[in-house]
N, C-alpha and C positions, 0 to 999 in steps of 0.2 A: 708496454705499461701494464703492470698489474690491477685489475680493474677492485672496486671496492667490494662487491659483491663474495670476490676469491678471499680475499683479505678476512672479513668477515667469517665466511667458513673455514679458514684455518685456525682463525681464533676461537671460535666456538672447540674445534678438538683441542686445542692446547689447554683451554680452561678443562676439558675434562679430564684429560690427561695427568694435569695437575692436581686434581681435587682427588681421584684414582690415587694416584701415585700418596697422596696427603692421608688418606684413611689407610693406608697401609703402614706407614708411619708410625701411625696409633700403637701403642701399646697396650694388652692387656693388664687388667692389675696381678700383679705376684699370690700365686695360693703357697700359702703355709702347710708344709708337709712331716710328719715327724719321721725321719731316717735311723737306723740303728746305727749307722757311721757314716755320718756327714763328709767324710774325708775322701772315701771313696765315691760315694755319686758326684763328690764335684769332678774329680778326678776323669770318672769316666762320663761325665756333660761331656767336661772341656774337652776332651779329646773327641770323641765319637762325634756328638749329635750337634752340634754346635755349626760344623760344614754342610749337616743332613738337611736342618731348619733353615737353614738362608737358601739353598737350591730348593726345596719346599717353597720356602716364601719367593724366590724370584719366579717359581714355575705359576705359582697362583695370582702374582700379580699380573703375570702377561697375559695369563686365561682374561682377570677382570679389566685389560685394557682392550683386549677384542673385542670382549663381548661388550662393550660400553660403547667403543667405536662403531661396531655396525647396528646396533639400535641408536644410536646420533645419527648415524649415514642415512638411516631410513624414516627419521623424523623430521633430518634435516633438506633430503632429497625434494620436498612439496617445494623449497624457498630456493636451494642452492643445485637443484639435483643435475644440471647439466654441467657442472667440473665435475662429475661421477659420471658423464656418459650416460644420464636416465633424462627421457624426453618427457619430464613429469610438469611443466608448467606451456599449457601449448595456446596458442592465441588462431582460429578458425574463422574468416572472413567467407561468406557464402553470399555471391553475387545473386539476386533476386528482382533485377531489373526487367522490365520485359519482354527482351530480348530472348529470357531466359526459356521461357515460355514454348520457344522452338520447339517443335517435333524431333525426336533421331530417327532413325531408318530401323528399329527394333521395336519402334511406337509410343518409345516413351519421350521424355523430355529434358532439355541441358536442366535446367532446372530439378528435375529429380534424381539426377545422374547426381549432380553436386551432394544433393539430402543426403545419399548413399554413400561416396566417400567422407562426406564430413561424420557419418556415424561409423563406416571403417578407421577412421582415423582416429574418434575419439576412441570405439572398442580396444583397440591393439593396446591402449595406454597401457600403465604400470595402474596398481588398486589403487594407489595414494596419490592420483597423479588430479590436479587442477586445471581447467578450461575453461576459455573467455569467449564465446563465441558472440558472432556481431555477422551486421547485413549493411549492405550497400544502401537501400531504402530507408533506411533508420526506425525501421519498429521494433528492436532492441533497444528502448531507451537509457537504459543505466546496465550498458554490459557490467561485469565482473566474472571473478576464476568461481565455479564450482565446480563439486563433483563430477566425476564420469555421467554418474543417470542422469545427473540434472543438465547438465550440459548435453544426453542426448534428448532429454524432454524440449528442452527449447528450440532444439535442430527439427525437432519434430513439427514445433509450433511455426515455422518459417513459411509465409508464404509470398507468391509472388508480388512484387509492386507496381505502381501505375505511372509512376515521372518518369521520363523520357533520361532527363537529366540532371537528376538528383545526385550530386557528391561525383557526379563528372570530374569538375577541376579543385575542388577544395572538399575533397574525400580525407576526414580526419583520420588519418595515418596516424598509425603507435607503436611504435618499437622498443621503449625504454621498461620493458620489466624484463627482471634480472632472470637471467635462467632458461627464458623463454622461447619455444620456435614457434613460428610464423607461416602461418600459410593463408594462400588466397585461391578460392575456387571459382570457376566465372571463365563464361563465355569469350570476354574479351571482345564484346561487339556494344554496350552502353555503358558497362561497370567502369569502373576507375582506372587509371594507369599505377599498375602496382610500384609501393616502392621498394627499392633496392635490395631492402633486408628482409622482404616476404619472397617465401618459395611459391610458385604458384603452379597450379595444378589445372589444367583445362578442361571446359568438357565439349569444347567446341566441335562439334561436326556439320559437315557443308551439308546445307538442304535448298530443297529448291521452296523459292515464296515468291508470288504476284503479293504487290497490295495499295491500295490506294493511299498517296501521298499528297491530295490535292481535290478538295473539293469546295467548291463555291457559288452560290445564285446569286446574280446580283441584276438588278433593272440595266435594260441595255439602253444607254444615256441619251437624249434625245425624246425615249421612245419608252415612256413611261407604263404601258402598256404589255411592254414585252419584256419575259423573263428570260434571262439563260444562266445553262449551268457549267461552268468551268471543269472537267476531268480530269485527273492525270494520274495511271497508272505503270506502274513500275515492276519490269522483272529483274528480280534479284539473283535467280537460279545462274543454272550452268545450260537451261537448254530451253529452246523456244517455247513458247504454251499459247492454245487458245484458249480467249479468257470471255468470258460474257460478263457483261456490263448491265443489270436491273437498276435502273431510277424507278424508285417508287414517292409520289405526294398522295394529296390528296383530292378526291372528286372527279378522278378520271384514270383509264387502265395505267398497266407500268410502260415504262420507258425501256424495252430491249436493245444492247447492240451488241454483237460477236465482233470480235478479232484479232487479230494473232500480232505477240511480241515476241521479238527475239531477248537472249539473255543478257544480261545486263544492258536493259533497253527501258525503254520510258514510250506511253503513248498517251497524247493528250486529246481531250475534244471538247467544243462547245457544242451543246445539244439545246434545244430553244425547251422549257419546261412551261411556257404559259400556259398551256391547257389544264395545270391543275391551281385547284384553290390554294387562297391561303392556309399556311399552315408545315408541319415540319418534313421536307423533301430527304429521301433517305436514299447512297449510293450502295452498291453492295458489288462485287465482281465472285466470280468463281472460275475455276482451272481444276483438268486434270490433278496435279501436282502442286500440292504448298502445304506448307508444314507450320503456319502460323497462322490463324484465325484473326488474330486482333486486326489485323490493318486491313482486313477484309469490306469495312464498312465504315460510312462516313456519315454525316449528317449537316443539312444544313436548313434555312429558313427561307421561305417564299411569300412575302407580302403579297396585300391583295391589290388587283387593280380594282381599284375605285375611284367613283366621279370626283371630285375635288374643287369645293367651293372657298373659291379666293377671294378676296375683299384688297381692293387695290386702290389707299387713300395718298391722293398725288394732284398736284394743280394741272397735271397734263404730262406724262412722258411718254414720247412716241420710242424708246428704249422700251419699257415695260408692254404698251400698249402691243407692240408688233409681235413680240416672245407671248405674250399670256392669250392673244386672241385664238392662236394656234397649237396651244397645250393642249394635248391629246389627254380628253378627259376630263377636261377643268370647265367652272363654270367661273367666268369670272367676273366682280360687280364691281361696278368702278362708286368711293363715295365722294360727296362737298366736303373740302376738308374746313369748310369757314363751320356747316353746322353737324360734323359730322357725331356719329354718335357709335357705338358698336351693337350689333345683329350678332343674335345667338344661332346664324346659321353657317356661320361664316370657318369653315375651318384652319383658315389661315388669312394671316393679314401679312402685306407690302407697304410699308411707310415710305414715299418717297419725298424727304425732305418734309415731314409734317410731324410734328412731336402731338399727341393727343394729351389730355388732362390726367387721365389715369392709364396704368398698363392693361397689358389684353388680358384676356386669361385663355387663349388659345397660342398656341407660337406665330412669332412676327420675325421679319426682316424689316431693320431699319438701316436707311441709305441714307447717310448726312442728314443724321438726327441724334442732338446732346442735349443736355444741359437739363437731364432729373434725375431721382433715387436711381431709377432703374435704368437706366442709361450710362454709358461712358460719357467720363467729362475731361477734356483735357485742351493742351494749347494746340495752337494750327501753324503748321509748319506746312512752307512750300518745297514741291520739289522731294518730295520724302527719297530716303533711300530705304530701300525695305530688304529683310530676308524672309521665310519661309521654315518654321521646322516642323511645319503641322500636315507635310504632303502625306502622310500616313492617313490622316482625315478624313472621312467620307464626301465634305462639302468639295474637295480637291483633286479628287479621284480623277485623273486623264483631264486634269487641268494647269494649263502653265503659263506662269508669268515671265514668260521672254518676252523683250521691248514695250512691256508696259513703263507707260507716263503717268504722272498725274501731278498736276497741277499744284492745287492746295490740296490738305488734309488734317482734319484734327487725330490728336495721339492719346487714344483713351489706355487707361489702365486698367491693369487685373486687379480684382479687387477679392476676390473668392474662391476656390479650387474649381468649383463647376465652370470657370471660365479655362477658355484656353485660344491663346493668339494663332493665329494663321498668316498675318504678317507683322512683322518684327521689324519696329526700327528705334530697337536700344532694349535700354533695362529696363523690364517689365512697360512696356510700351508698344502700344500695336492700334493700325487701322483697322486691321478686320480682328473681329472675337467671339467666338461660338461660346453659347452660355449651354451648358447640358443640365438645365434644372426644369420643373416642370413648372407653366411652359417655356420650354425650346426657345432662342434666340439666335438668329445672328445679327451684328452691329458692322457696317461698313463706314468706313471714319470717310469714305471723300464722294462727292459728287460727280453721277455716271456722267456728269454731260462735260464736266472738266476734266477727263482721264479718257483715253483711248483703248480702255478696258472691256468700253460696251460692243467695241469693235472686233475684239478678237474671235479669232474662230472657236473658240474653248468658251466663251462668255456663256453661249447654252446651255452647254454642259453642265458649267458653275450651277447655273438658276437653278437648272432639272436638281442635281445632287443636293442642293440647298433644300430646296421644297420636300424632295424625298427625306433629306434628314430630321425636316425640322415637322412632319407631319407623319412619318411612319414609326410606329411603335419601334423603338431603338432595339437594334440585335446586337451585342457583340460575339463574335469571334477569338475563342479561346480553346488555343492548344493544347493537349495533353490533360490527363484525369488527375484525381487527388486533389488537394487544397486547391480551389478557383476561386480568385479574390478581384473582384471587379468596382469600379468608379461608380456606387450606387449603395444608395442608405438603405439597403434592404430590410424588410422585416415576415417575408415569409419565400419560400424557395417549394416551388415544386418539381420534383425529378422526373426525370425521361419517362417513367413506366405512369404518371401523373402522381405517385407518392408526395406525401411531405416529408421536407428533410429540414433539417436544424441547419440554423446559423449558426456556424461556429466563432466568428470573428468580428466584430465590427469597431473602426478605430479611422478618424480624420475622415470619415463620409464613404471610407471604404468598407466592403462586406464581404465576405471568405464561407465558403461551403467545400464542403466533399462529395467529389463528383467520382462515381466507383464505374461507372462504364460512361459509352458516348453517346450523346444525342442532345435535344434540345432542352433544355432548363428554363425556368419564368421565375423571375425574380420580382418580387411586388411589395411596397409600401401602401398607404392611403391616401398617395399621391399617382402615383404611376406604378407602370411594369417595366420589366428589362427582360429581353428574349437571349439563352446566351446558352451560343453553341457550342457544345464541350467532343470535341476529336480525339482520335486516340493515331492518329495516320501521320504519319511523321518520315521521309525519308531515311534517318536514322533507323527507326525502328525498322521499316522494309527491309535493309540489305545488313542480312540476319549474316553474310556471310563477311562480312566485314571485318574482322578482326582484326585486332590490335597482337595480338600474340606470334609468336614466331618461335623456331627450335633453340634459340638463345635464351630465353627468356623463362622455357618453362621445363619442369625437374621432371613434368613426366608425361604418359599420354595418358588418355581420356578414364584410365585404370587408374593411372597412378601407382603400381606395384613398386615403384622405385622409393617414391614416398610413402608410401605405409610402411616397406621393408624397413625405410630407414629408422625408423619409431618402433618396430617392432622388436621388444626386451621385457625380459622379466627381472629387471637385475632388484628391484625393489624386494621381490619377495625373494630371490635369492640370501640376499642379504638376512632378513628375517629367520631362513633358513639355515644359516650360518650360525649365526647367534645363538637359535634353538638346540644347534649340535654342540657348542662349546658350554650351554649352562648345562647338557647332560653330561659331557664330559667333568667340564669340571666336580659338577656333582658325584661322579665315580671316583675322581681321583681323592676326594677327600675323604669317602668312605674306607677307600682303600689305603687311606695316610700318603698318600703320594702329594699331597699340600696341604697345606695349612690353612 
């Protein structure tokens, strides 16, 4: 099928062809000459000159269709130039994920190897030739074709990105301008899966990389007192390395450990970090051998251990009574809930089964307590059947509800985004509801002495993560640099090195920052703070050597000489050169009467 494009460029020469052919046509007007004998010069027109002047005129007409056709051909090459065999309209996709970032074994990097052939590529063009270039990362925001320089200016301005998985799976692919080849440069280890009509060009080389894929503190449940920290180190290479492991906090020396991975091998550890204060814990490993820095270092959060004064208003429960007398760390006051009143020393309150006149203004757990503003209110149903989609949760953490009962239960509703259920029984309906507003709540809809809930072995657990949540400065945990958009009305952002940084976004109680490397952030209103740890350690990014590419897929090696060859023409100025030789030509032939 003849596509429209061709169509087009034949039309374009036929109109000229015709409008040529139409001025020639023309006649001049008649000069009046006076003759001695009119008889004779007609005589000798008609015979002689008559067959001289139409080979004159058909010689000049074909000069003036040449020369018209290859100035068209090389005006029209920018739009149409690939039915002439000129690679003059090129579209340049340069992968700048951070994968990119690898080292090669000559010291440079995929990343700059790509810069390199995207400016051989655009060099070799034709002079009239147009280029689109574009990045995986999107800070090209409004590609378009320009010029050669300015398409290498932009190449120039290209720098690395920080999403892990940016345009992964819905990488806006474009294939529909007319005329146009296509190429894609990249790694082929986070950039996009090319599609079918891009040629792609690799700059993938094996290296070797250790890098942390996993790091986390978290209180060890129980044992409020003691911290550890989660590791997990990965070799990506081709050959074993010993790798040293630095935890560094705060308020006491570093944390050392050596030891050796084999390649494509993983090694994890809990390592106990109580001895340092609060404050931000930082992992770091090093090896002989690795060719990517980024995933070299982690970061994460160490709350302090502090005494913990609890206020525990209850007619009598020997559930709470037995777990709070034995919290390690806690001081806990038990009050009358006939005249009870609230103490500004109290950093946390236990309601069990006593609703008080006003709310706290420190965080409370209430256990089968309804019916005000601040409360859920809803019907009581026996027998609940319940789900779970909140085990992600911190309150839930190595906590499980297999062969829980319970009895009765009221079914409060969400009424707010800062809410969110932990057990589900229907639409928008739940016994338990964590409120993340300040202050903190959690709401349990049934009573511990009618449910075998106070029984299980996990029930500790619950309390410890409860009380942790609901009285230590909230951290979250967030993957990957660039836009960090978190569940918190922020209004100021301070960054890792202690800088201020702009809020860029805020919209339905959520707030968005740019996070350009990794470590601990604090996000704060005039309400509260938010401690939120930004990583850049991702097993994806670790195994640098992973790629997606294969000898099917791609037009050339890490050079690419087969794809530049293939672009490499001058037919553009040829042309030009063509033309320039037929208008001196012609121009000789008319001096010399050889046309008309």
């Amino acid at each position: 099928m003849i596509s429209s494009g061709f169509l087009s460029f034949i039309a374009s020469l036929a109109v000229l062809s015709i409008t040529v052919f139409a001025l020639y046509l023309l006649s001049p007007p008649k000069r009046r000459v006076v003759l001695s004998s009119i008889l004779i010069w007609q005589k000798f027109l008609t015979n002689i000159k008559r067959n001289l002047d139409r080979r004159k005129w058909f010689l000049s007409l074909m000069l003036a269709l040449l020369i018209a056709f290859l100035l068209a051909m090389t005006i029209l090459s920018d739009k149409y130039g690939k039915f002439l065999g000129i690679e003059n309209r090129l579209v340049i996709i340069v992968d700048n994920s951070p994968s990119m970032a690898t080292q090669t074994s000559d010291g440079s990097s995929r990343f700059v190897k790509a810069i390199e052939l995207a400016r051989k590529l655009v060099k070799e063009l034709d002079s009239g030739a147009r280029v689109m270039i574009r990045d995986t990362q999107g800070f090209v925001s409004a590609p378009r074709f320009d010029i050669s320089s300015d398409a290498l200016k932009l190449i120039d301005s290209l720098v690395l990105g920080t999403d892990i998985s940016l345009g992964v799976t819905d990488f806006p692919w474009s294939d529909d301008f007319i005329g146009s080849k296509y190429y894609f440069i990249s790694d082929g280890v986070l950039g996009p899966e090319a599609s079918d009509s891009w040629s792609v060009i690799s700059v993938f080389e094996e290296a070797e990389n250790i890098g942390i894929t996993q790091f986390e503190v978290d209180t060890v449940p129980g044992e409020p007192g003691m911290q550890k920290a989660y590791v997990k180190v990965m070799n990506a290479g081709t050959k074993p390395q010993r790798v040293t492991l630095r935890i560094k906090g705060v308020g006491s020396k570093d944390l050392i450990k050596q030891f050796d991975i084999d390649s494509q091998s993983s090694f994890s550890e809990i390592l106990d970090v109580s001895k340092f204060d609060e404050g931000s814990i930082t992992a770091r490993i090093s090896s002989e051998w690795d060719s990517l820095p980024t995933d070299n270092v982690a970061f994460s959060y160490r709350h302090a251990s502090r005494q913990l004064r609890i206020g525990l208003v209850s007619y009598g429960s020997a559930i709470f009574d037995s777990l709070l007398s034995s919290y390690p760390g806690a001081i806990v006051k038990k009050f009358d809930p006939v005249n009870f009143q609230y103490q500004g020393n109290i950093d946390f309150y236990i309601f069990d089964g006593i609703r008080p006149k006003t709310p706290p203004n420190v965080p409370a757990l209430w256990v089968n307590v309804t019916g005000d503003s601040w409360l859920p209110v809803g019907s009581t149903i026996s027998n609940p059947i319940f789900s779970s989609d909140g085990t992600e949760h911190p309150i839930l953490d190595q906590v499980t509800f297999d062969d829980l009962f319970i009895d009765f239960a009221t079914v409060g509703v969400l009424r707010n985004p800062d809410e969110k259920s932990l057990m589900d029984v229907g639409d928008n309906g739940s016994i338990m509801i964590a409120k993340n507003a300040d202050p903190r709540s959690l709401w349990v809809g049934f009573d511990l002495e009618k449910s075998n809930f106070s029984l299980h072995s996990s029930f500790p657990v619950f309390l410890d993560n409860a009380i942790h949540w609901l009285v230590d400065e909230p951290t979250v945990k967030y993957l990957g640099l660039g836009q960090v958009r978190v569940n918190f009305d922020g209004e100021r952002v301070s960054g890792a090195d202690g800088a201020s940084l702009p809020v860029t976004a805020k919209i339905l109680g959520h707030s968005q920052f740019f996070a350009g490397e990794p470590g601990v952030y604090s996000m704060s209103n005039s309400k509260s703070r938010l401690k939120i740890v930004v990583n850049s350690s991702d097993v994806m990014l670790t195994q640098v050597n992973n790629t997606q590419f294969n000898d099917s897929n791609l037009i050339d090696s890490i050079y690419a000489k087969q794809g530049v060859a293939a672009i490499e023409n001058r037919l553009v100025l040829w042309l030009l050169f063509g033309a320039l030789f037929l208008l001196v030509f012609e121009w000789l032939t008319f001096n010399y009467r050889k046309t008309v």
